[in-house]
N, C-alpha and C positions, 0 to 999 in steps of 0.2 A: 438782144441787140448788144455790139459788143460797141466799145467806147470811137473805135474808127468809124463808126454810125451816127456818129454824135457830130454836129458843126456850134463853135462859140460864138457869139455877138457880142456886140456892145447895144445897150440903146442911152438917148438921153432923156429923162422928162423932166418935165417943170417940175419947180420944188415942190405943190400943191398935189402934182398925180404923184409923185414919188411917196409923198407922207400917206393917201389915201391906198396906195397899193401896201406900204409896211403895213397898214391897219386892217387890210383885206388878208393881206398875210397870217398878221400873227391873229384874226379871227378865225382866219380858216385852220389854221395850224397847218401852210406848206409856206414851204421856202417860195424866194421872189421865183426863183428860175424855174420851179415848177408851175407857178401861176404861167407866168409869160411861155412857157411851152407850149402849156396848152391851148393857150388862146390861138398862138400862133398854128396851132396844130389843127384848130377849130378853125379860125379864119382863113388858112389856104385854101379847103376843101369847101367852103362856101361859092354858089354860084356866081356870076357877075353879079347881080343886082347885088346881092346881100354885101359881097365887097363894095361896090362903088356907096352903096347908103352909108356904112362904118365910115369910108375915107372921104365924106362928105361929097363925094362927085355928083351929085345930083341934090337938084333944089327941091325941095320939099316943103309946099307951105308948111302944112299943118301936120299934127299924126295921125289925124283921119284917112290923110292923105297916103302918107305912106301906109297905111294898114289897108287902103284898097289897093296899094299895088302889089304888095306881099299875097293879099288872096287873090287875085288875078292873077299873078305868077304861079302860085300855086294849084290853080283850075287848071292854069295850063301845061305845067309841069304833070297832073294825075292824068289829063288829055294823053300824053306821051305817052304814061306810061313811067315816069321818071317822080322816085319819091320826093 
């Protein structure tokens, strides 16, 4: 991949995720922009459900709750054919 492959951001967070993300940081031993890469990299390729849970679009009493929608989705997703 050569650097024209590459796009910059900004993001902003609360003071509170910013100090827990340096501390995921320097435990993990990667830099911020490699944390938030991946995630980013990880969260596009997730289907709708798994976005909309993350970005809170759906109410979810409990996480009973959500843990039978995730294996419902996923009965249905192996029904397809789709991992």
């Amino acid at each position: 991949m050569t650097t024209d492959d590459r796009a910059t951001m900004r993001i902003q967070l609360r003071a509170g995720a910013k100090d827990r993300l340096e501390s995921l940081c320097r435990d993990r031993g990667m830099t911020q922009i490699a944390v938030m890469s991946r995630l980013v990299d990880w969260f596009v390729e997730q289907d709708d459900l798994i976005q909309g849970l993350v970005l809170r679009h759906f109410n979810v009493a409990d996480e009973s709750e959500l843990g039978q929608i995730l294996i419902d989705r996923m009965i249905e997703q192996s029904r397809r054919g789709r991992p």
